[in-house]
N, CA, C, O and CB atoms as a CASP TS submission, in Angstrom:
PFRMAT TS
TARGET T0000
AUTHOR 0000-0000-0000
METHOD Language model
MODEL 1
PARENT N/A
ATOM      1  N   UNK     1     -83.362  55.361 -25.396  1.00  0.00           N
ATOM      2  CA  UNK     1     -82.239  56.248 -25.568  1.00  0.00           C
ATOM      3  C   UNK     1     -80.949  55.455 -25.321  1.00  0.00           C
ATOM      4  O   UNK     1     -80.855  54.585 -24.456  1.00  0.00           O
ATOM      5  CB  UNK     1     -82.346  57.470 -24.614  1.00  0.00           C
ATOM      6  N   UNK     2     -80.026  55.802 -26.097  1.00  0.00           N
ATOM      7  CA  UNK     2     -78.909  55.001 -26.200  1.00  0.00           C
ATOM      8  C   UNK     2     -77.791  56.157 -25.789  1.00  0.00           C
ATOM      9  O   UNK     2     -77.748  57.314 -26.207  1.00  0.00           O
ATOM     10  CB  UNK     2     -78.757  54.256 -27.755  1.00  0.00           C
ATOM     11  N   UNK     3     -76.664  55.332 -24.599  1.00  0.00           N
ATOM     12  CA  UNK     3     -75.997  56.273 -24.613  1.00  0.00           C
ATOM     13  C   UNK     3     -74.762  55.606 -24.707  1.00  0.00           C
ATOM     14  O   UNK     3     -74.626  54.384 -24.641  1.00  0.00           O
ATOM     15  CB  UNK     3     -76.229  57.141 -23.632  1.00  0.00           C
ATOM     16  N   UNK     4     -73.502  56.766 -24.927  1.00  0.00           N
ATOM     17  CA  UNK     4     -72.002  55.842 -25.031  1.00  0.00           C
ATOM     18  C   UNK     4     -71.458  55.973 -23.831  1.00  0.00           C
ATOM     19  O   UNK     4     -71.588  56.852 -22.979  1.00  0.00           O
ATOM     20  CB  UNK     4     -70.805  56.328 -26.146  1.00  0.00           C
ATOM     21  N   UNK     5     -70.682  54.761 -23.870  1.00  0.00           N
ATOM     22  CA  UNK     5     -69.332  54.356 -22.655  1.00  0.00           C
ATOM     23  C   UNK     5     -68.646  55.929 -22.486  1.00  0.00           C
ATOM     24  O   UNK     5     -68.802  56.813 -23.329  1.00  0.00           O
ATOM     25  CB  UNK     5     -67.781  52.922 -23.456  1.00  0.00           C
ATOM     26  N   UNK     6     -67.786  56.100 -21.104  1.00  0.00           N
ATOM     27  CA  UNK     6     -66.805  56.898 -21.474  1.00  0.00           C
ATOM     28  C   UNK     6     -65.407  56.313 -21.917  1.00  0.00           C
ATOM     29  O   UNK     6     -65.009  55.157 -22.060  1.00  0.00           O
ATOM     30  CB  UNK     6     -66.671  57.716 -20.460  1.00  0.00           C
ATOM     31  N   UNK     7     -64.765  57.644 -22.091  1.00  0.00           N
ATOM     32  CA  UNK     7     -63.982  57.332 -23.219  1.00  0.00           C
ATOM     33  C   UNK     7     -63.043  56.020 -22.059  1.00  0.00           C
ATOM     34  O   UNK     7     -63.459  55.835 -20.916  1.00  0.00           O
ATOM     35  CB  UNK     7     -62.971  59.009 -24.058  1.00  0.00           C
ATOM     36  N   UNK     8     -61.821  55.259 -22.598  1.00  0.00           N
ATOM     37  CA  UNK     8     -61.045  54.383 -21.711  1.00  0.00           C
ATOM     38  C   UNK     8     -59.669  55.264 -21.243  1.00  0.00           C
ATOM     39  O   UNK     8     -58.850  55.561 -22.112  1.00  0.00           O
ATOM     40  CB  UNK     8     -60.653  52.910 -22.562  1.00  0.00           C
ATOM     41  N   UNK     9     -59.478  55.617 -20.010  1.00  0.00           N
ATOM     42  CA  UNK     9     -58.142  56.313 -19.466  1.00  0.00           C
ATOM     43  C   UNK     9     -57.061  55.164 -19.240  1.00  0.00           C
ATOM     44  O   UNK     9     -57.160  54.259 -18.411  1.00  0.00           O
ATOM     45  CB  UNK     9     -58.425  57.164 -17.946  1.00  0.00           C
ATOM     46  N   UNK    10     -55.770  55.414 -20.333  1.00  0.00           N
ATOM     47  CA  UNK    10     -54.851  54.273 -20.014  1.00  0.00           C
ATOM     48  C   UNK    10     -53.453  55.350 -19.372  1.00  0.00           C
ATOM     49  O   UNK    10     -53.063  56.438 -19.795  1.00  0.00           O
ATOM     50  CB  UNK    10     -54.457  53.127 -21.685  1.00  0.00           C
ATOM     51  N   UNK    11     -53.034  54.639 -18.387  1.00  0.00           N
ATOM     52  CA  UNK    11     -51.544  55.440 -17.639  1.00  0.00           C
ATOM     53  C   UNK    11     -50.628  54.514 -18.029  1.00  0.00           C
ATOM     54  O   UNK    11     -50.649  53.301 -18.239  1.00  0.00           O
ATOM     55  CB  UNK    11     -51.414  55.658 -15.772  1.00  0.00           C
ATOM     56  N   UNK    12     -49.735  55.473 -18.078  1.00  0.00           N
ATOM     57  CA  UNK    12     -48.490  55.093 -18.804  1.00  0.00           C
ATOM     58  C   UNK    12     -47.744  54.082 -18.241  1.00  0.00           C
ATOM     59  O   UNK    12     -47.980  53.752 -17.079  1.00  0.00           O
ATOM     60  CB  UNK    12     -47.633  56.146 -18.952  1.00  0.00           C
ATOM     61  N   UNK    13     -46.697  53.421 -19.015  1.00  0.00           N
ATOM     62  CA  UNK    13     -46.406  51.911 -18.292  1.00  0.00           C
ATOM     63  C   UNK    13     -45.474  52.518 -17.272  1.00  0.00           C
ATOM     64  O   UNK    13     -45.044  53.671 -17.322  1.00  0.00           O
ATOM     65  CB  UNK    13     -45.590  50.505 -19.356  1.00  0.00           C
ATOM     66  N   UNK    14     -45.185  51.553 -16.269  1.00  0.00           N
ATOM     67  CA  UNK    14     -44.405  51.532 -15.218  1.00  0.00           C
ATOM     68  C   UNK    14     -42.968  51.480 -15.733  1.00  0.00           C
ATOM     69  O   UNK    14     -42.647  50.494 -16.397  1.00  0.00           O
ATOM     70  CB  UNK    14     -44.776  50.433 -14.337  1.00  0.00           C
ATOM     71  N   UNK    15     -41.955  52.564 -15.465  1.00  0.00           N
ATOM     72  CA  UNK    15     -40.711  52.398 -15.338  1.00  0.00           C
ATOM     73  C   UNK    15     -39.934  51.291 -15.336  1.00  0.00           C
ATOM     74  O   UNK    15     -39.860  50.996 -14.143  1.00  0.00           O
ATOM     75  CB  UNK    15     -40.506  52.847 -14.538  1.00  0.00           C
ATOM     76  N   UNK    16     -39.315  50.505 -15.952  1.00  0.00           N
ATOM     77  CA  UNK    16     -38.509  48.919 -15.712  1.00  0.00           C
ATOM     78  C   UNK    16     -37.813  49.626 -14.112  1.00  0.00           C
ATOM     79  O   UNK    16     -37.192  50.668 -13.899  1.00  0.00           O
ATOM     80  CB  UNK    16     -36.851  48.290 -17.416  1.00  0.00           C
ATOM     81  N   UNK    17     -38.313  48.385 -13.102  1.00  0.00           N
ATOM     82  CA  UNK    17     -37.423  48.588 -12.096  1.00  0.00           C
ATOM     83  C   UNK    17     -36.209  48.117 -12.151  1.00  0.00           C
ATOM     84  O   UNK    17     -35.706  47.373 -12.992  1.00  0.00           O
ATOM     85  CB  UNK    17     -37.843  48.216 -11.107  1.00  0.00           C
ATOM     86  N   UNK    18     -35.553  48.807 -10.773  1.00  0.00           N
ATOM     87  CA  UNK    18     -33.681  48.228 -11.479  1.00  0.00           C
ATOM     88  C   UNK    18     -34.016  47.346 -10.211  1.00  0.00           C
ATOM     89  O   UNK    18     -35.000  47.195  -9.488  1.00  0.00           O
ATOM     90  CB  UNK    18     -31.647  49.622 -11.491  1.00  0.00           C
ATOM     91  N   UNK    19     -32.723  46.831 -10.282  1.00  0.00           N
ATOM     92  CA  UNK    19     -32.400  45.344  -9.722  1.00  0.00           C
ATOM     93  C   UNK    19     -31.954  45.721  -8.197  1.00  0.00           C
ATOM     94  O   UNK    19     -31.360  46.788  -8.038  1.00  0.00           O
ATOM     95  CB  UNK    19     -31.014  44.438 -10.686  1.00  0.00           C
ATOM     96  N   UNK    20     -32.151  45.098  -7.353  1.00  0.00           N
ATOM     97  CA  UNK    20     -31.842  45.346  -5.549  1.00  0.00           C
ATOM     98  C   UNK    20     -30.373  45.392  -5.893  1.00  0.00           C
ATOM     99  O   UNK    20     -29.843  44.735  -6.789  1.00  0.00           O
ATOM    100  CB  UNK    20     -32.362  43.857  -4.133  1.00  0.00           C
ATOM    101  N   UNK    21     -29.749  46.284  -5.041  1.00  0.00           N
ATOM    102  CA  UNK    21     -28.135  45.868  -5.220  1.00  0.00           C
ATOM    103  C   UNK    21     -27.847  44.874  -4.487  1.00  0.00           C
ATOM    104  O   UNK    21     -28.464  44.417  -3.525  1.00  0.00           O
ATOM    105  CB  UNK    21     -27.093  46.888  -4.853  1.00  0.00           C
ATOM    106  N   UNK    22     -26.659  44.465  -5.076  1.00  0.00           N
ATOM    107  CA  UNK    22     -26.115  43.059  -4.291  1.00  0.00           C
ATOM    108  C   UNK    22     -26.776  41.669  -4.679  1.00  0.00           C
ATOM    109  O   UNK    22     -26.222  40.573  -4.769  1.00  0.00           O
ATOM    110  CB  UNK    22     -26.402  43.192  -2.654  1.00  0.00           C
ATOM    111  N   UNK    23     -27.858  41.941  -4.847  1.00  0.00           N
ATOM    112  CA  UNK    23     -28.602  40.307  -5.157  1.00  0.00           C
ATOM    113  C   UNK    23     -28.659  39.916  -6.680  1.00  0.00           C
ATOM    114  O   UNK    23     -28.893  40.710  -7.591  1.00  0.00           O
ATOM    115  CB  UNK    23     -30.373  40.241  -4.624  1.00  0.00           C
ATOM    116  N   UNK    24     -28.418  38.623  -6.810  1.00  0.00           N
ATOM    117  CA  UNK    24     -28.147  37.775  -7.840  1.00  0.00           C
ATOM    118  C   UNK    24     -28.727  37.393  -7.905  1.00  0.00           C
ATOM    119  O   UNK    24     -28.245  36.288  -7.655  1.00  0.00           O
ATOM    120  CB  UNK    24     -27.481  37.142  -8.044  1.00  0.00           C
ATOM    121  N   UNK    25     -30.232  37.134  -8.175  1.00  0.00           N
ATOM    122  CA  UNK    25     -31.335  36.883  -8.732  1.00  0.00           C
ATOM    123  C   UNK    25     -32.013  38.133  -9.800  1.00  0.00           C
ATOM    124  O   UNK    25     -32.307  38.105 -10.996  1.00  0.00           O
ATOM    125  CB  UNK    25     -32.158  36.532  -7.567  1.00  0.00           C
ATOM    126  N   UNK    26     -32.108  39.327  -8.636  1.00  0.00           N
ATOM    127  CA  UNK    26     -32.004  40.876  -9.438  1.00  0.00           C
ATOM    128  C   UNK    26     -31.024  40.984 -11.032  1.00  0.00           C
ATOM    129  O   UNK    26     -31.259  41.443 -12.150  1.00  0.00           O
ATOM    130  CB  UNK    26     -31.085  42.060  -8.153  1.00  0.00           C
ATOM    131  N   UNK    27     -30.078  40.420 -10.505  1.00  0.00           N
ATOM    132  CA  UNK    27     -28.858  40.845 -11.370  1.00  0.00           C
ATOM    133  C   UNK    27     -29.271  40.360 -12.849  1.00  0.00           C
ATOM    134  O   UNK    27     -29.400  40.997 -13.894  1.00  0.00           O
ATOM    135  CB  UNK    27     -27.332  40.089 -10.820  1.00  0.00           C
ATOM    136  N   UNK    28     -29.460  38.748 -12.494  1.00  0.00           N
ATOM    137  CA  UNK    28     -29.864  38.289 -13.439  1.00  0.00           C
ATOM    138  C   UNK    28     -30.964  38.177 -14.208  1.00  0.00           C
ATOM    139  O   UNK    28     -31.077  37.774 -15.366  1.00  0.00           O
ATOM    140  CB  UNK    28     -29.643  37.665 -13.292  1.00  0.00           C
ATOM    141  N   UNK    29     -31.765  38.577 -13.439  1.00  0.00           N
ATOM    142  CA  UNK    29     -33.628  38.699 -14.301  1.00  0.00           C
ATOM    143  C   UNK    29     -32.731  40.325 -15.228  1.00  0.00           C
ATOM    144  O   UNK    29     -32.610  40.126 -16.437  1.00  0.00           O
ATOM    145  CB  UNK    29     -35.922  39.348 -12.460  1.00  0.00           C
ATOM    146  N   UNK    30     -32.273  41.497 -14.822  1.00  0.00           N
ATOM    147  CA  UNK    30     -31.670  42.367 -15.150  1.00  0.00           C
ATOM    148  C   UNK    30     -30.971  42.229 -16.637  1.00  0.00           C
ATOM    149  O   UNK    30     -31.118  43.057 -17.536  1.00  0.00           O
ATOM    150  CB  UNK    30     -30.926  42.547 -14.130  1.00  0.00           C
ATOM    151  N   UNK    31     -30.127  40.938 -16.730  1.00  0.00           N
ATOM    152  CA  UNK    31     -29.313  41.045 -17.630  1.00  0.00           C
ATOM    153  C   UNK    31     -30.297  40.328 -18.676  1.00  0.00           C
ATOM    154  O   UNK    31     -30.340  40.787 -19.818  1.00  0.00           O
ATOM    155  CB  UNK    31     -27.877  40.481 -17.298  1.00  0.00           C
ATOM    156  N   UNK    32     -31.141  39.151 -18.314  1.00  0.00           N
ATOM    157  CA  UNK    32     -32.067  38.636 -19.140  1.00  0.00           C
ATOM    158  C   UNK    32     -32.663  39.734 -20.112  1.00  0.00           C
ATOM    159  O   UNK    32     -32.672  39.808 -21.340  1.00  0.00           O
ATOM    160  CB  UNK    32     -33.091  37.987 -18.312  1.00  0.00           C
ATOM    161  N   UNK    33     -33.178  40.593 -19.079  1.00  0.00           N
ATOM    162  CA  UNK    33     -34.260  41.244 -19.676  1.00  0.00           C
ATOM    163  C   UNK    33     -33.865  42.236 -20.855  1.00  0.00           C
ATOM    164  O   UNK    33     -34.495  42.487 -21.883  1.00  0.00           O
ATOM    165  CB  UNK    33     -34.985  41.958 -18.603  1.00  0.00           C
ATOM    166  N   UNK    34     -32.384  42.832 -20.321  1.00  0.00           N
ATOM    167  CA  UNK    34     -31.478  43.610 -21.545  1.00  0.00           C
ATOM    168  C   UNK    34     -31.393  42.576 -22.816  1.00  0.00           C
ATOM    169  O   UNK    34     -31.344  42.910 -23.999  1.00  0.00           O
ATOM    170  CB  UNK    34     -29.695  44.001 -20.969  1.00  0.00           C
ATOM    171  N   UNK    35     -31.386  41.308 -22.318  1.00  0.00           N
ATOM    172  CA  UNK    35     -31.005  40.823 -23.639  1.00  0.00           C
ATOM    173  C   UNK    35     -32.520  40.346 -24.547  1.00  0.00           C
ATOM    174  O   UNK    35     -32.532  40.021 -25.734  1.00  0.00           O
ATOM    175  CB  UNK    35     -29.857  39.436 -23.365  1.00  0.00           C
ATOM    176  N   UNK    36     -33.960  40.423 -23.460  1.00  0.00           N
ATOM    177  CA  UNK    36     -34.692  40.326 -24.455  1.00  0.00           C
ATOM    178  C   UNK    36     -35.328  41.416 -24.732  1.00  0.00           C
ATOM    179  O   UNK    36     -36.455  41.268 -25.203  1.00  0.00           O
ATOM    180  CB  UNK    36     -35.412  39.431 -24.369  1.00  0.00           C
ATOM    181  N   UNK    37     -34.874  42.653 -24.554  1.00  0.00           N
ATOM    182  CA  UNK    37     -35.170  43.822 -24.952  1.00  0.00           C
ATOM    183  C   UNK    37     -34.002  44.448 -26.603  1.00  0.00           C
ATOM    184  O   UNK    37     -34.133  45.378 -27.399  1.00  0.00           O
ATOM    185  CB  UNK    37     -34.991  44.703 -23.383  1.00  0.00           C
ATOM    186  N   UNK    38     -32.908  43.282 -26.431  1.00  0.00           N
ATOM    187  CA  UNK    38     -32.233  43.301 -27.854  1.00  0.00           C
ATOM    188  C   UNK    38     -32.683  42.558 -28.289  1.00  0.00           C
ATOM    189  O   UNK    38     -31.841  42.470 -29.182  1.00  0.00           O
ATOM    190  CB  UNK    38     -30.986  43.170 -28.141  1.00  0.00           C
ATOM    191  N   UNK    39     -33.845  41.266 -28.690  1.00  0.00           N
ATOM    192  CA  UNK    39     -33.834  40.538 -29.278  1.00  0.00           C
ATOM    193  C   UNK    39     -35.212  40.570 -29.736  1.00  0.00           C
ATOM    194  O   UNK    39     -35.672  39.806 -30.585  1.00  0.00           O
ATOM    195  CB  UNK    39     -33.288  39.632 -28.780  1.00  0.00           C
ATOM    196  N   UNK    40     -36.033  41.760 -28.960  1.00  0.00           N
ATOM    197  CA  UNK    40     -37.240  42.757 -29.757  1.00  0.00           C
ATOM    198  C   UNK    40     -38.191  41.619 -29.000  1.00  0.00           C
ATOM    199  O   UNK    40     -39.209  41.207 -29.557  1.00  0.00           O
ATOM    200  CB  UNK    40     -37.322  42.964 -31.973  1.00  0.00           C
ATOM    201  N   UNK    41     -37.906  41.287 -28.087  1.00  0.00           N
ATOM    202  CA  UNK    41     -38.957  39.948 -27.257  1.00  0.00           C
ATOM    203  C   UNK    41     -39.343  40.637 -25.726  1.00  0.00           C
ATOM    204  O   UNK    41     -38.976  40.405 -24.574  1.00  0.00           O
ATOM    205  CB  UNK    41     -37.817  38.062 -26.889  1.00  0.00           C
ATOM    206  N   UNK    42     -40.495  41.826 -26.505  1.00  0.00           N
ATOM    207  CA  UNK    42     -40.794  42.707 -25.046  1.00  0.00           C
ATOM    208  C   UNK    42     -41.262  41.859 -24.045  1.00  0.00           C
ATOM    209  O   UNK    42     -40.977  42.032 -22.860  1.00  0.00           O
ATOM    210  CB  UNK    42     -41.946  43.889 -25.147  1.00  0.00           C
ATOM    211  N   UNK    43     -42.196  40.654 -24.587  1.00  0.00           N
ATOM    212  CA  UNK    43     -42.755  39.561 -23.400  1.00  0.00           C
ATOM    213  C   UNK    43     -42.295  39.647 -22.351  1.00  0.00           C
ATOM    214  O   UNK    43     -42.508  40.206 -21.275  1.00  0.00           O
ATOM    215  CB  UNK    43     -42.594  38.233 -23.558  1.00  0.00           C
ATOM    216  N   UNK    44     -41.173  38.591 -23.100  1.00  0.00           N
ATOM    217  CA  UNK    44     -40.308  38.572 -22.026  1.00  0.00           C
ATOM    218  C   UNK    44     -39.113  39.549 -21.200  1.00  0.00           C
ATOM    219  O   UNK    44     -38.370  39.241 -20.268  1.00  0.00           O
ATOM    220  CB  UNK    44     -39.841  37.702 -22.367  1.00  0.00           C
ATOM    221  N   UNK    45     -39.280  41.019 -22.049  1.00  0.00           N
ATOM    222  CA  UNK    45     -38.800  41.814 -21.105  1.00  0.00           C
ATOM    223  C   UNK    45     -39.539  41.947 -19.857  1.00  0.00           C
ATOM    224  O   UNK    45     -39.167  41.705 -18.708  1.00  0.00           O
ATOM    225  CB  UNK    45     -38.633  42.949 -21.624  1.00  0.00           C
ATOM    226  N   UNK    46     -41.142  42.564 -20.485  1.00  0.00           N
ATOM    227  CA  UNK    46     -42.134  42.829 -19.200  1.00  0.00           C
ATOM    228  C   UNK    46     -41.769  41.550 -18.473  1.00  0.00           C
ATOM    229  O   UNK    46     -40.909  41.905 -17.668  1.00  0.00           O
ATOM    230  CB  UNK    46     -43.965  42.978 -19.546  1.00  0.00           C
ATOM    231  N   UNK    47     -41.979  40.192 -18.329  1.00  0.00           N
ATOM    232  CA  UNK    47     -41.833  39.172 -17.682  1.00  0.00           C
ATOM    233  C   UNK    47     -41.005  39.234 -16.933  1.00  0.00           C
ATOM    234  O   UNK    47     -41.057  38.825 -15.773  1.00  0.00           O
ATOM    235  CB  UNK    47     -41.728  38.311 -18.217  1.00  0.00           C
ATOM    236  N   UNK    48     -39.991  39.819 -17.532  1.00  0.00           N
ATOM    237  CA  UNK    48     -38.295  39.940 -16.161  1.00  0.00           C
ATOM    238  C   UNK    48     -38.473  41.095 -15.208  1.00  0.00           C
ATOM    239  O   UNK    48     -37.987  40.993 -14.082  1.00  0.00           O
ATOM    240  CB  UNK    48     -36.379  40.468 -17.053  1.00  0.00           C
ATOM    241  N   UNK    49     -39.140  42.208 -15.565  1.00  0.00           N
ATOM    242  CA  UNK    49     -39.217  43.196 -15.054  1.00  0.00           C
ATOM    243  C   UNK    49     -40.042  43.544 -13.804  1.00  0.00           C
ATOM    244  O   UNK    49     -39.874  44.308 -12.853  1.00  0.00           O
ATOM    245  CB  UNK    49     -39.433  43.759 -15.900  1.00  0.00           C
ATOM    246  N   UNK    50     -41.211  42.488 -14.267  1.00  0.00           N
ATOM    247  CA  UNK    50     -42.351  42.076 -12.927  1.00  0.00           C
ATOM    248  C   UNK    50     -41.985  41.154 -12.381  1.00  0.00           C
ATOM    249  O   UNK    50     -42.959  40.810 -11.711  1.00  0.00           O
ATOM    250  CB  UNK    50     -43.785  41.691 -13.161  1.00  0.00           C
ATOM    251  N   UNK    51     -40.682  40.038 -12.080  1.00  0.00           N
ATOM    252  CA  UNK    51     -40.278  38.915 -11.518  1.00  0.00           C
ATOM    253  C   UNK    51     -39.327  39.842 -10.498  1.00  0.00           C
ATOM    254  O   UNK    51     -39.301  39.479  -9.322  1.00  0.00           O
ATOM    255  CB  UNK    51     -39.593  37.705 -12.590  1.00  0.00           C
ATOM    256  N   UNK    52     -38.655  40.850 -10.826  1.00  0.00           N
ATOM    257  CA  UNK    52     -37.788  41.684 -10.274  1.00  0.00           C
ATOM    258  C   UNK    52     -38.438  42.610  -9.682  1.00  0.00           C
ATOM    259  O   UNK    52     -37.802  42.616  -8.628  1.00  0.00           O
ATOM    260  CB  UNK    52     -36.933  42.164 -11.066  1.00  0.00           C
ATOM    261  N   UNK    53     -39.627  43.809  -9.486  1.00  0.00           N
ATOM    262  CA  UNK    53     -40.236  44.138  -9.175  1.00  0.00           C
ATOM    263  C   UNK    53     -40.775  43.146  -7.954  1.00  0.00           C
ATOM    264  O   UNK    53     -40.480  43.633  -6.863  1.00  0.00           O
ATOM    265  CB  UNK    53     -40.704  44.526 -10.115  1.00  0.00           C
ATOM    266  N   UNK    54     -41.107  42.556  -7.905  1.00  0.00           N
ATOM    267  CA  UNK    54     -41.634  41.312  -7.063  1.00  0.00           C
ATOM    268  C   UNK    54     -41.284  40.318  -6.317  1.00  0.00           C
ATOM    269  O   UNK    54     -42.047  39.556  -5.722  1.00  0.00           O
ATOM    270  CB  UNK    54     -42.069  40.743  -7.548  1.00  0.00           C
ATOM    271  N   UNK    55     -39.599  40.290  -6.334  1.00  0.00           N
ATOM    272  CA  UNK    55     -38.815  39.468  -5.928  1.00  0.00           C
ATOM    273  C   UNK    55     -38.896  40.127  -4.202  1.00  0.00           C
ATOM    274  O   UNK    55     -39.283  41.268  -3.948  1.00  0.00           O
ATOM    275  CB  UNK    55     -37.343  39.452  -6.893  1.00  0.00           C
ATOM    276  N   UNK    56     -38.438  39.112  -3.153  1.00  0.00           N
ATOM    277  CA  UNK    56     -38.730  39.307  -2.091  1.00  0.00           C
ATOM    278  C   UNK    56     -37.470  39.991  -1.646  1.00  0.00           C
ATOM    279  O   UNK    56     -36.542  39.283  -2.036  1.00  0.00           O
ATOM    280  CB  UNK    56     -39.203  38.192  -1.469  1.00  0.00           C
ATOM    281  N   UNK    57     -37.155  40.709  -1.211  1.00  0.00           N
ATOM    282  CA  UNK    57     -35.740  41.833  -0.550  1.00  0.00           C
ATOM    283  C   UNK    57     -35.759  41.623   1.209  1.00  0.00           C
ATOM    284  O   UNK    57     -34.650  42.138   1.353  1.00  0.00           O
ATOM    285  CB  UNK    57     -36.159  44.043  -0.966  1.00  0.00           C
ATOM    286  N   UNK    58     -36.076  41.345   2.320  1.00  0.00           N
ATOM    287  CA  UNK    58     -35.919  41.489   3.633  1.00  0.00           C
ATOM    288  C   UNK    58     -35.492  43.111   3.862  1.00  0.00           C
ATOM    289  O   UNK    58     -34.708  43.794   3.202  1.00  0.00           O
ATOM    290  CB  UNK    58     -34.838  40.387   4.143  1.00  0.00           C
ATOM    291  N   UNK    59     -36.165  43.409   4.841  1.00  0.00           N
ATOM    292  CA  UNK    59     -35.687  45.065   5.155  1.00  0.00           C
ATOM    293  C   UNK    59     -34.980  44.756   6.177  1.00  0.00           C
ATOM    294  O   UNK    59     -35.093  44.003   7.145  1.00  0.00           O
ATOM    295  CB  UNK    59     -36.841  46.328   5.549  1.00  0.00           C
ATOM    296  N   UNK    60     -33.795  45.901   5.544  1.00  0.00           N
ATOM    297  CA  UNK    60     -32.818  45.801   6.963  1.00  0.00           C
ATOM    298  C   UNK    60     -33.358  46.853   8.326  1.00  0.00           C
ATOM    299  O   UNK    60     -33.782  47.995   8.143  1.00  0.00           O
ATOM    300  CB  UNK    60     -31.021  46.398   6.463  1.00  0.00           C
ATOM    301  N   UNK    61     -33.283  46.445   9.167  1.00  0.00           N
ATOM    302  CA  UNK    61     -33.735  47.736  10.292  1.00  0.00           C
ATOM    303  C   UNK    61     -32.163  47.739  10.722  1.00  0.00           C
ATOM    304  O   UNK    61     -31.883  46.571  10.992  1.00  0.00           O
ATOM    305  CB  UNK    61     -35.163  47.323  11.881  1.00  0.00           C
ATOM    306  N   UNK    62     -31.150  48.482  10.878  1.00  0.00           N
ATOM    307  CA  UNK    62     -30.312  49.061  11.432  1.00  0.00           C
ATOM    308  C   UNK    62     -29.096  47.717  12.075  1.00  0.00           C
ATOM    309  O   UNK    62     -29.735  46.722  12.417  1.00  0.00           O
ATOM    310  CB  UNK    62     -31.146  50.036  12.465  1.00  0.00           C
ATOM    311  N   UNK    63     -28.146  47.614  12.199  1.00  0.00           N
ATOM    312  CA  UNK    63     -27.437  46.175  12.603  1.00  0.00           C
ATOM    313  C   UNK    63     -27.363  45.366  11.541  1.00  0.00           C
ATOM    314  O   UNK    63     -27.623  45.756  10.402  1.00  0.00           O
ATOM    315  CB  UNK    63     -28.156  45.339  13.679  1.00  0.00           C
ATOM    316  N   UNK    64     -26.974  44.086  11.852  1.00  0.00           N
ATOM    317  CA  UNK    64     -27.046  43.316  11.199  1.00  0.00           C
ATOM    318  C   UNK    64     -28.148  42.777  11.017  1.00  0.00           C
ATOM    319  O   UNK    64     -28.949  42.719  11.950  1.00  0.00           O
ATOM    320  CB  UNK    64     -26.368  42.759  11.398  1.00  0.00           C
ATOM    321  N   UNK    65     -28.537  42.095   9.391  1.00  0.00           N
ATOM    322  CA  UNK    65     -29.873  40.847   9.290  1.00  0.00           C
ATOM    323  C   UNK    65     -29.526  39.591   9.171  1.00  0.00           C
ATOM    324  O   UNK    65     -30.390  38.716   9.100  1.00  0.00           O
ATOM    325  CB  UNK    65     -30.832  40.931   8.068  1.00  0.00           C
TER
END
């Protein structure tokens, strides 16, 4: 007896995250990615979008860091 797979459940893509404020690394994976999202080069949109997503931020606890 032969039976089938179930069907494949795909979830929807992740939101482009926005950029940390203040930081210039953010800023710029940010502006990259606008521009390879005009130039129809999703690659490298997703690519900017998970470099920014992923970029390291320090949490502030209260005072200065």
């Amino acid at each position: 007896m032969t039976t089938m797979d179930p069907p494949v459940t795909l979830e929807l893509p992740l939101a482009p995250p926005a950029p940390a404020p203040g930081c210039g690394v953010c800023g710029a994976l940010a502006r990259q990615r606008a521009q390879a999202v005009d130039e129809a080069d999703l690659s490298r949109a997703t690519d900017c979008s998970v470099e920014i997503r992923n970029h390291p931020h320090p949490q502030r606890r209260g005072g200065r860091s």
